[in-house]
Backbone as CSV, one residue per row, in Angstrom:
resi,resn,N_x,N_y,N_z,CA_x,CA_y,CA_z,C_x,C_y,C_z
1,UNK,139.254,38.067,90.828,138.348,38.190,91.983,138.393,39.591,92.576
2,UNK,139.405,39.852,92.457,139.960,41.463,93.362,139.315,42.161,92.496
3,UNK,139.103,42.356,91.220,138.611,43.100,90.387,137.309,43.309,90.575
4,UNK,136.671,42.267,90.280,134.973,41.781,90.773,134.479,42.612,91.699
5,UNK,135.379,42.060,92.682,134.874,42.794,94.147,135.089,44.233,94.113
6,UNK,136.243,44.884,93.258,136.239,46.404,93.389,134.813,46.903,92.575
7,UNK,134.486,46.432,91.528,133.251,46.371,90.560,131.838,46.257,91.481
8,UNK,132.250,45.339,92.142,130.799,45.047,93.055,131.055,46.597,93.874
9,UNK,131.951,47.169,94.630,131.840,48.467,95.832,131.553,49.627,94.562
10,UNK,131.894,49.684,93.705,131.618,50.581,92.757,130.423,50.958,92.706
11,UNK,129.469,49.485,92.045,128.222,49.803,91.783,126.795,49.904,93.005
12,UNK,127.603,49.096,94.682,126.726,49.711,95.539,126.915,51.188,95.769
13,UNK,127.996,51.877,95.914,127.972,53.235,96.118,127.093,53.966,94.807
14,UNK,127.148,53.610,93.786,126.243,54.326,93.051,124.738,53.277,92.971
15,UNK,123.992,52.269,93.750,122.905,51.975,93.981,123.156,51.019,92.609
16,UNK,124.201,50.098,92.667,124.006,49.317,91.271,123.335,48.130,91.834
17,UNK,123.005,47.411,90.800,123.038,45.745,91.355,123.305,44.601,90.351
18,UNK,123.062,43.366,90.581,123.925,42.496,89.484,122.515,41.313,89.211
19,UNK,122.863,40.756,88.449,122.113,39.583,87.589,121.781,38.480,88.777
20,UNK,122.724,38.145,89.996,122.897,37.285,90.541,122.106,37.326,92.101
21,UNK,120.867,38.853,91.672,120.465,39.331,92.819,121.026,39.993,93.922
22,UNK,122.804,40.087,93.685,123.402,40.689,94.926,123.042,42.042,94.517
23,UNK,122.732,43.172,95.489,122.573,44.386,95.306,123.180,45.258,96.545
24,UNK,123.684,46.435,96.640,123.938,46.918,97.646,124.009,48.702,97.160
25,UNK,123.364,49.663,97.927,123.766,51.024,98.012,123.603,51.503,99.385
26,UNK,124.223,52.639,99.239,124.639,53.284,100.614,124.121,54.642,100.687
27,UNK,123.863,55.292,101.904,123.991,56.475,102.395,124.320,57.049,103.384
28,UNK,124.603,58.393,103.508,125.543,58.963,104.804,126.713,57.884,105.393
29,UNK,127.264,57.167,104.246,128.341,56.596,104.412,127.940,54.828,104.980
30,UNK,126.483,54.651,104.721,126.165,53.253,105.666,126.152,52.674,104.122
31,UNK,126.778,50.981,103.953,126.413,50.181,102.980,125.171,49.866,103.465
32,UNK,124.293,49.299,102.280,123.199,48.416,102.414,123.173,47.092,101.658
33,UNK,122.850,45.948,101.647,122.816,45.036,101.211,121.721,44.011,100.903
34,UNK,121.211,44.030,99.620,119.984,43.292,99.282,120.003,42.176,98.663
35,UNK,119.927,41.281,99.351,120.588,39.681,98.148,119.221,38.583,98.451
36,UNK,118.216,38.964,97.874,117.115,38.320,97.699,116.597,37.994,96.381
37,UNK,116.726,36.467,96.058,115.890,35.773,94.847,115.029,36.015,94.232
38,UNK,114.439,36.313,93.152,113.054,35.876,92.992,112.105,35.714,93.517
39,UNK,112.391,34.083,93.651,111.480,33.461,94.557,111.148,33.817,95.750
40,UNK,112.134,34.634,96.726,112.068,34.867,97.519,111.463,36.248,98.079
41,UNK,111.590,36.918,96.879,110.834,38.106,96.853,109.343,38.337,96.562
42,UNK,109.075,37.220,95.324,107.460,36.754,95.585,106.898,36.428,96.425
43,UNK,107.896,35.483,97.640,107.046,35.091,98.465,107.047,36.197,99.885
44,UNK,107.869,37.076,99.660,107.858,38.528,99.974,106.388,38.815,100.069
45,UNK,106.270,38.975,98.432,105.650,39.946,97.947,103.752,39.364,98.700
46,UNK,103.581,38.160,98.355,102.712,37.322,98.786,102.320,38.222,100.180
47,UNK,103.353,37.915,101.208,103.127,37.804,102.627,102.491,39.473,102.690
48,UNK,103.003,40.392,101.801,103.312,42.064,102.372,101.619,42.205,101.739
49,UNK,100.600,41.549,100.643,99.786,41.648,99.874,98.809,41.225,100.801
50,UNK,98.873,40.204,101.254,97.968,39.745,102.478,97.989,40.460,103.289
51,UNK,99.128,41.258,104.020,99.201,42.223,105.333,98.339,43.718,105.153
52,UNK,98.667,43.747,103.421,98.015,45.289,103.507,96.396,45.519,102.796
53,UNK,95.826,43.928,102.117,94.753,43.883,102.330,93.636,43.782,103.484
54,UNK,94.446,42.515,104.235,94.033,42.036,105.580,93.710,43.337,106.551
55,UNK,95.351,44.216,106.493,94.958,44.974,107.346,94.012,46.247,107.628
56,UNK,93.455,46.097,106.095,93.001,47.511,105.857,91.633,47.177,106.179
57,UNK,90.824,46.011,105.715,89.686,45.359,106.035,89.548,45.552,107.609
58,UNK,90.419,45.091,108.281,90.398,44.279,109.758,90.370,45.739,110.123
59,UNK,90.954,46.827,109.900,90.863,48.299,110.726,89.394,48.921,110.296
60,UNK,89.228,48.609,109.542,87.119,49.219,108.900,86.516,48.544,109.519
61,UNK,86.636,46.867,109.717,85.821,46.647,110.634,86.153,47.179,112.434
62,UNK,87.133,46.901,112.696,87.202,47.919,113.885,86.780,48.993,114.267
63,UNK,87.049,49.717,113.603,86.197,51.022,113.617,84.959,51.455,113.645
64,UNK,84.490,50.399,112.826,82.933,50.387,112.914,82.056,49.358,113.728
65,UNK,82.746,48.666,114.078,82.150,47.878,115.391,82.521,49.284,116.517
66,UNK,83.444,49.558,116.956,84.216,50.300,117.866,83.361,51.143,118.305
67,UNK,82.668,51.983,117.051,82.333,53.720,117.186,80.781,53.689,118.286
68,UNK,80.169,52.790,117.876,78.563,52.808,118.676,78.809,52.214,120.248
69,UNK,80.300,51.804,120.305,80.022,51.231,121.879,80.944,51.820,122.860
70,UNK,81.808,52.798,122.596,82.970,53.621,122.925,83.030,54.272,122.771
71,UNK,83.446,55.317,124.175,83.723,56.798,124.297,84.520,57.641,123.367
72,UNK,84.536,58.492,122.551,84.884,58.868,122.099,86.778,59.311,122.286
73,UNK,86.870,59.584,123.755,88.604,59.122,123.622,89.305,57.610,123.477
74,UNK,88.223,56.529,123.804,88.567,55.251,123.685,88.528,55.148,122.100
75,UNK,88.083,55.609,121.628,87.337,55.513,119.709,88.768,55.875,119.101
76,UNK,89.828,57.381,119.502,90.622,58.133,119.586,91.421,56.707,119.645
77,UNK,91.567,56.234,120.766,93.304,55.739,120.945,92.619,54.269,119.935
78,UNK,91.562,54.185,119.363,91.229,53.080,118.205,91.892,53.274,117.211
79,UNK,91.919,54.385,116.786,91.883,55.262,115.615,93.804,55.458,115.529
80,UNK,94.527,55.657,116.191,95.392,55.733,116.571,96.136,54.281,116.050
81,UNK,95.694,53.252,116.628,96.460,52.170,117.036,95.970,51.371,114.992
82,UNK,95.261,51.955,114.712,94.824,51.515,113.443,95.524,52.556,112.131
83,UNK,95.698,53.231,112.576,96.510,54.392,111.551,98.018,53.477,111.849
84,UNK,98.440,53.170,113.346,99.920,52.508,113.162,100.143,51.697,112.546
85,UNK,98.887,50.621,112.246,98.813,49.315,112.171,99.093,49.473,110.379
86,UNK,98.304,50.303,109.832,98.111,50.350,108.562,99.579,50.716,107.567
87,UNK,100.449,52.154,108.771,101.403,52.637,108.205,102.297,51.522,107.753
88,UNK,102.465,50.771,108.903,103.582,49.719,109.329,103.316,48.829,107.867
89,UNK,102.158,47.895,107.441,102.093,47.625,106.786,102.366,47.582,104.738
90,UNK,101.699,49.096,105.177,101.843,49.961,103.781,103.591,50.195,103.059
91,UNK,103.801,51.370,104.414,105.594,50.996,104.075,106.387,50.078,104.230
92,UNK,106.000,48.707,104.673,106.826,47.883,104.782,107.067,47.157,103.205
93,UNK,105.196,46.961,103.091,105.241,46.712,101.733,106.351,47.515,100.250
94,UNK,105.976,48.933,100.767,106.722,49.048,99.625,108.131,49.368,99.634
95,UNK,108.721,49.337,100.869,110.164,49.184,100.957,110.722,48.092,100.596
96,UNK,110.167,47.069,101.024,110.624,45.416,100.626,110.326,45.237,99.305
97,UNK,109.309,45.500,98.511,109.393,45.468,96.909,109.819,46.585,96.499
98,UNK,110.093,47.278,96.636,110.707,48.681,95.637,112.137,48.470,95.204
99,UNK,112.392,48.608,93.933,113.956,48.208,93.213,115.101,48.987,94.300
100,UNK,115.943,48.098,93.638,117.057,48.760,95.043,117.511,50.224,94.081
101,UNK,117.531,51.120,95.356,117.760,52.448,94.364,117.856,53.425,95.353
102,UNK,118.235,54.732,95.324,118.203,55.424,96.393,117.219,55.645,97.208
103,UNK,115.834,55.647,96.547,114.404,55.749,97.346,114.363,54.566,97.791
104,UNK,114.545,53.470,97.789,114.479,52.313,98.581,115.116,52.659,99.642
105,UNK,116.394,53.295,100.010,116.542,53.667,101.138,115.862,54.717,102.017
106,UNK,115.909,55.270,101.358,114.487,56.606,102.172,113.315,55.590,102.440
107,UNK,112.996,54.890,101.635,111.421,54.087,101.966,112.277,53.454,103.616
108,UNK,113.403,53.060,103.399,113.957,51.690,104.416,114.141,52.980,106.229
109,UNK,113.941,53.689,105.838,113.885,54.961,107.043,112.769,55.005,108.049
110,UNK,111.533,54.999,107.022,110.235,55.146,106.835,110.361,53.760,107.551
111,UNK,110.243,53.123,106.717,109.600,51.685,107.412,110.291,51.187,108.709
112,UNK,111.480,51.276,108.920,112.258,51.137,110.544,111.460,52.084,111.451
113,UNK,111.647,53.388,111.319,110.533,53.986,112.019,109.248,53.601,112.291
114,UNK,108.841,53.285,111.515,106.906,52.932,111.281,106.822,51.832,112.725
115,UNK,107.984,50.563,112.690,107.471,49.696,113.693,107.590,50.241,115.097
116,UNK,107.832,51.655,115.222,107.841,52.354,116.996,106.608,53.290,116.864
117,UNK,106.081,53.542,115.664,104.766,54.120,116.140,103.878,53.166,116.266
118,UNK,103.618,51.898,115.729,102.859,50.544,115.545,103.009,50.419,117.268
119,UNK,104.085,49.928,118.065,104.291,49.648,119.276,103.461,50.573,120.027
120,UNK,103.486,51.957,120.251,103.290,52.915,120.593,101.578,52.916,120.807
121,UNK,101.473,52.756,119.300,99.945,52.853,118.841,99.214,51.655,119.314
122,UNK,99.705,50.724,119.497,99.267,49.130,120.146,99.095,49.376,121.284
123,UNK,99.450,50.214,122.442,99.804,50.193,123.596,98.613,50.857,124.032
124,UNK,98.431,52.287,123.415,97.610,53.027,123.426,96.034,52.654,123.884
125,UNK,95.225,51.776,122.855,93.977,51.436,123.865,93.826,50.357,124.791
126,UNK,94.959,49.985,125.105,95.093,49.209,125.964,95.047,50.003,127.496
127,UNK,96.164,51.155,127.277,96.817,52.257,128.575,95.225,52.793,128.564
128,UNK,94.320,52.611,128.333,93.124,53.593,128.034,92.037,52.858,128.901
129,UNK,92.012,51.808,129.513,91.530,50.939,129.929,92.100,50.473,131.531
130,UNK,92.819,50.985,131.701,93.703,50.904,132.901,93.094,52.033,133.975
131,UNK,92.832,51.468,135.294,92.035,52.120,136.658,92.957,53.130,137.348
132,UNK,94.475,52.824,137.452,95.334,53.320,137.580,95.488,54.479,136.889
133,UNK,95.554,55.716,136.794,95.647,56.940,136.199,96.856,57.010,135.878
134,UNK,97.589,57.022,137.331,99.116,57.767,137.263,99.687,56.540,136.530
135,UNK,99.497,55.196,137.116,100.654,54.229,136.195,100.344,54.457,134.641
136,UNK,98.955,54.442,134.422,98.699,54.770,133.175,99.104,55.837,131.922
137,UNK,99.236,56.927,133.033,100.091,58.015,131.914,101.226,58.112,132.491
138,UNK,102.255,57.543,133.050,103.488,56.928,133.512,103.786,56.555,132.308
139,UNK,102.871,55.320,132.274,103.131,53.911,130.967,102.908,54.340,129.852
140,UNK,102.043,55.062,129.421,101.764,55.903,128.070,102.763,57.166,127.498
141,UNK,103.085,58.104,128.323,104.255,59.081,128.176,105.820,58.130,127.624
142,UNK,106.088,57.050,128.603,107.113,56.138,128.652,107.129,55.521,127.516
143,UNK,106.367,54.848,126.996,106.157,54.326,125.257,106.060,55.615,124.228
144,UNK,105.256,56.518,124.662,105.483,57.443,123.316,106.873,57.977,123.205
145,UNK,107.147,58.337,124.067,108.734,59.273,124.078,109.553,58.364,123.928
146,UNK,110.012,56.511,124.495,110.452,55.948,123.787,110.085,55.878,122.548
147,UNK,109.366,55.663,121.873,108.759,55.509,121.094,109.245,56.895,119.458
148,UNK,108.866,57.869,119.824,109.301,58.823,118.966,110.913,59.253,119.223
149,UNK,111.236,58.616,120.093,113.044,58.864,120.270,113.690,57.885,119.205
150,UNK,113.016,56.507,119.149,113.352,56.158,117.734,113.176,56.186,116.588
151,UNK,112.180,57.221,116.487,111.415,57.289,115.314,112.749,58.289,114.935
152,UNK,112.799,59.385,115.416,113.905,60.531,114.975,115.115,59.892,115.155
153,UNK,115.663,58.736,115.533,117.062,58.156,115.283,117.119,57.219,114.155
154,UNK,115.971,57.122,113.728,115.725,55.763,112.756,115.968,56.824,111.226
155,UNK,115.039,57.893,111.725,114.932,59.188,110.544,116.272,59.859,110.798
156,UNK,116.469,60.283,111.259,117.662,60.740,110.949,119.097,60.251,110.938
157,UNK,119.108,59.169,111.729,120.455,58.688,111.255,120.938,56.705,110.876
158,UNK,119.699,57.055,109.546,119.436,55.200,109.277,120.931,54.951,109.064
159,UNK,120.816,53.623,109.407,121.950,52.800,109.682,123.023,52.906,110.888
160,UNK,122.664,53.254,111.766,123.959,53.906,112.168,123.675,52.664,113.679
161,UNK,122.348,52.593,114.008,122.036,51.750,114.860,121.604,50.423,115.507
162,UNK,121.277,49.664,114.211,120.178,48.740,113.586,120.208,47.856,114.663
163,UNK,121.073,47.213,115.248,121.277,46.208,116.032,120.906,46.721,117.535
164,UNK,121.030,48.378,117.595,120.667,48.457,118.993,118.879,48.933,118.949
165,UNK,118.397,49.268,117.666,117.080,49.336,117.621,116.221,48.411,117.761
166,UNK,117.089,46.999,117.008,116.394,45.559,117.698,115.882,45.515,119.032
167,UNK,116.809,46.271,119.828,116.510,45.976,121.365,115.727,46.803,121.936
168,UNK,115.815,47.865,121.164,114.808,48.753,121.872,113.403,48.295,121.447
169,UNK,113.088,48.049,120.409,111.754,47.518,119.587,111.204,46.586,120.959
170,UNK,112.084,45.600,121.127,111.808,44.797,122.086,111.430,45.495,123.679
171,UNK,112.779,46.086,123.993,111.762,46.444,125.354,110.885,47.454,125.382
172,UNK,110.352,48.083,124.438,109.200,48.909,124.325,108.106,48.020,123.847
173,UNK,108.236,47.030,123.578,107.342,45.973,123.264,106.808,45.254,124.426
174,UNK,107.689,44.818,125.332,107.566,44.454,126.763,107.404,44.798,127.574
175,UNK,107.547,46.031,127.829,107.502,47.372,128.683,106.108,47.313,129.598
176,UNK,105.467,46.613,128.904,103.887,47.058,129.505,103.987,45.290,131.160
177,UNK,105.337,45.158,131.026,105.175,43.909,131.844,105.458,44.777,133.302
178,UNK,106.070,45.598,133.256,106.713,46.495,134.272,105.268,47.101,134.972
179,UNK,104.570,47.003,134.117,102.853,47.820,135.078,101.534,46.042,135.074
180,UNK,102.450,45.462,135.266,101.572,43.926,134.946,100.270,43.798,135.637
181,UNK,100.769,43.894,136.784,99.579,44.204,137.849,98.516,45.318,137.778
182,UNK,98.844,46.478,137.152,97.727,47.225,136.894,97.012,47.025,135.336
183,UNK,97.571,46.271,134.469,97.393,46.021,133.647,96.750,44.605,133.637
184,UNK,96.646,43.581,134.387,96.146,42.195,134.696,94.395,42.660,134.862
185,UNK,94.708,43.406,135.827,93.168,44.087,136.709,92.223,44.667,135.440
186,UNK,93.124,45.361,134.372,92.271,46.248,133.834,91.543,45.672,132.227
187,UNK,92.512,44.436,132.089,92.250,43.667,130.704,91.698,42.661,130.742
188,UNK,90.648,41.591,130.246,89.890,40.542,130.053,91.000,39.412,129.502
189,UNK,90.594,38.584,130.043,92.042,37.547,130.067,92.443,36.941,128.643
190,UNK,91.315,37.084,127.759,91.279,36.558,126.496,92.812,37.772,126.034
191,UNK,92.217,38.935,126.057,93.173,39.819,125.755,94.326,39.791,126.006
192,UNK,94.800,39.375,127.255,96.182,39.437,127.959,96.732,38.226,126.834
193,UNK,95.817,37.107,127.087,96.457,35.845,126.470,96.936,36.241,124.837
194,UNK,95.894,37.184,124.201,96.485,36.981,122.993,97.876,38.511,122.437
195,UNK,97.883,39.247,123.585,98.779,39.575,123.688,99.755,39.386,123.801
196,UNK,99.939,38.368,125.001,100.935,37.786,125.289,101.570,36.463,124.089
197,UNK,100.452,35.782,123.237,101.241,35.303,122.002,101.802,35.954,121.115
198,UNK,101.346,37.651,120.994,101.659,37.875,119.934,103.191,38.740,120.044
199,UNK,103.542,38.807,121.640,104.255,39.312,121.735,106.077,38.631,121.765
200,UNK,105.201,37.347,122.150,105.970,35.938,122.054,106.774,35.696,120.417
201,UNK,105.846,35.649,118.991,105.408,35.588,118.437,106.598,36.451,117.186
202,UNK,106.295,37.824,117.673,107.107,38.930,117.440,108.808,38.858,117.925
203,UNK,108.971,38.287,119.259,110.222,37.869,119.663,111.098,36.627,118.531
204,UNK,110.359,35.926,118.864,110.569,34.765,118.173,110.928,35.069,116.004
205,UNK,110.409,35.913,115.610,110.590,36.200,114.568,111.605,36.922,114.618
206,UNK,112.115,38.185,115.738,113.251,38.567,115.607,114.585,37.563,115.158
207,UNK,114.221,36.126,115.493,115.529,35.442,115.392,115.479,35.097,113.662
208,UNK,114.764,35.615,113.245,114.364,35.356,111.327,115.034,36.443,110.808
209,UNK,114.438,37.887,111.474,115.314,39.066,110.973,116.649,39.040,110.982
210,UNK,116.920,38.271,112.121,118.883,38.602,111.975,119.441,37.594,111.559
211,UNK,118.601,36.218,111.055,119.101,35.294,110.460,119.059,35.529,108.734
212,UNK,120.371,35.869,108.332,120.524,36.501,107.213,120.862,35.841,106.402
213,UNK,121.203,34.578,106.275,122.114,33.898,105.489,121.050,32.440,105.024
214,UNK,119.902,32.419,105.494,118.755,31.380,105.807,117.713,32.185,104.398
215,UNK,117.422,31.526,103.394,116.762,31.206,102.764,115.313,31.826,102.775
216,UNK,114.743,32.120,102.220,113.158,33.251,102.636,113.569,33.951,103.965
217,UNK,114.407,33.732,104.205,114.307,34.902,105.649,113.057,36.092,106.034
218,UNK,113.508,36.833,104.524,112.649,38.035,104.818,111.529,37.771,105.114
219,UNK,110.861,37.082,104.403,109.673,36.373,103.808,108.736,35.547,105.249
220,UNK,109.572,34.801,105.827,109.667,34.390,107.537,109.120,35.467,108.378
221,UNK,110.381,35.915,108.076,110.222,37.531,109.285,109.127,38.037,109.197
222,UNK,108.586,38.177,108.091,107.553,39.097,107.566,106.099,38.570,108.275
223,UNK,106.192,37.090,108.018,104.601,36.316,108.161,104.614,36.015,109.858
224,UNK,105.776,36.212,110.428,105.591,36.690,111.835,105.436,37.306,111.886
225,UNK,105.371,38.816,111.847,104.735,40.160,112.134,103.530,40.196,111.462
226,UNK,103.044,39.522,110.329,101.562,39.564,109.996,100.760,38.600,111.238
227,UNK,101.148,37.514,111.564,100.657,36.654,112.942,100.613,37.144,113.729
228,UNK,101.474,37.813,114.358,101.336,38.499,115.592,100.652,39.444,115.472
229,UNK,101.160,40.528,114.639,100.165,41.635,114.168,98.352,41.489,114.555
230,UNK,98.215,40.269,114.080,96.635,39.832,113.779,96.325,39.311,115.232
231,UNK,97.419,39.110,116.558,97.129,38.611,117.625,96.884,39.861,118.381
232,UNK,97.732,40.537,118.449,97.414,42.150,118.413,96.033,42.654,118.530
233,UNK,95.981,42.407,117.222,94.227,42.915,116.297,92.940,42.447,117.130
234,UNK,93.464,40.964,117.425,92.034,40.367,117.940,92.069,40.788,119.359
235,UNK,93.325,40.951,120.011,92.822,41.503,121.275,92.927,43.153,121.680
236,UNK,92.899,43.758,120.436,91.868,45.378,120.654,90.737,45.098,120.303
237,UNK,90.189,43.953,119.563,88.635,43.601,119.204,88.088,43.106,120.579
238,UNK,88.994,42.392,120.796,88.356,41.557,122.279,88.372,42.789,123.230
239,UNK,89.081,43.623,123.950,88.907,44.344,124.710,88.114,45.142,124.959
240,UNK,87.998,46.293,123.369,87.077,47.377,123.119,85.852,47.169,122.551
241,UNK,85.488,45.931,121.957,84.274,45.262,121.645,83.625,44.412,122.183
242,UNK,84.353,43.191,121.484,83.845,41.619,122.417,83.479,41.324,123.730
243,UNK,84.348,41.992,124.589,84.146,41.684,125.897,83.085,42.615,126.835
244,UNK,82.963,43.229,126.128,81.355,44.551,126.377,80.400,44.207,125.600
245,UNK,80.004,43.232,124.784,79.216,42.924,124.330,78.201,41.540,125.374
């Protein structure tokens, strides 16, 4: 057994992996650990295929509903929140299928980062819509700079934080509750509501991400952030479209 196990640290430090799906490599001294099935990776693969078709459709039509009825800086923070939407997707996809190998970790950089510009970028035509000026670029400065403070801790020092980035994801996710009241006034209720599931939604899947030892996990985790994601979606449609129509 002692042997095994020295065999197993061997081949994560050099990005090995085994027959039995356990896989693990490291960098700047962080292990990583990939112990996903088959099956479980198809149904991975499934969920990440739907997200980055879905999402690419659902942002063309946005855009082009968007452009004939909106100001051109409202069009801007469209454009924005749809470039996040897409990144998030794209690299998630190919971090979660890409063989375990050293670029899987560089992809795994990329994609931790990606979900604080997604937040960021979500926030954006929402803060754009708000009567309030000052709370508004209060609330907008406050998400980006959170926002790119994890992007450069995620990039530069992956692994080192993971458990406290959970939390930040979260209260930069919530953050917009702290301006509620100027934000109640300035959004159509359809919007708030489906915000507010998707933000629910997104919480609630966090308990999939850190449940590690549970069976499709990833796979879970994943088709919550495509749900919510899409709750998201419908209420920048509802806000900047639907509800001006």
């Amino acid at each position: 057994m002692a042997g095994s196990s020295e065999a197993r640290l061997a081949a994560s430090e050099a990005g090995g992996h085994y027959a039995d799906g356990w896989a693990a490599f490291n960098d700047m001294g962080t292990m990583i650990r990939w112990n996903y099935d088959r099956h479980e990776i198809l149904a991975d693969g499934i969920v990440h295929a739907l997200g980055v078709v879905g999402g690419l459709v659902a942002v063309i039509v946005l855009l082009a509903l968007a452009a004939p009825t909106v100001s051109p800086w409202e069009l801007t923070s469209v454009a924005i929140y749809g470039s996040g939407l897409l990144a998030v997707l794209v690299i998630s996809a190919f971090y979660n299928l890409w063989p375990v190998s050293p670029v899987k970790w560089v992809l795994r950089r990329f994609d931790h980062s990606a979900i604080y510009l997604l937040i960021a970028g979500t926030y954006t035509p929402f803060i754009m819509q708000m009567r309030s000026e000052i709370t508004a670029i209060i609330l907008l400065v406050g998400v980006w700079v959170g926002s790119l403070t994890g992007m450069v801790l995620k990039l530069c020092l992956p692994g080192r934080f993971d458990r406290l980035s959970i939390l930040l994801y979260l209260l930069l996710g919530w953050s917009g509750v702290m301006a509620y009241e100027a934000v109640l006034g300035a959004l159509p209720g359809l919007t708030l509501t489906l915000l507010a599931v998707g933000g629910i939604l997104y919480t609630i899947g966090v308990v999939f991400h850190v449940w590690e030892s549970l069976r499709f996990q990833n796979a879970i985790w994943h088709a919550f952030v495509l749900v919510a994601a899409a709750c998201h979606y419908g209420a920048v449609l509802d806000c900047v479209v639907l509800s001006r129509a």
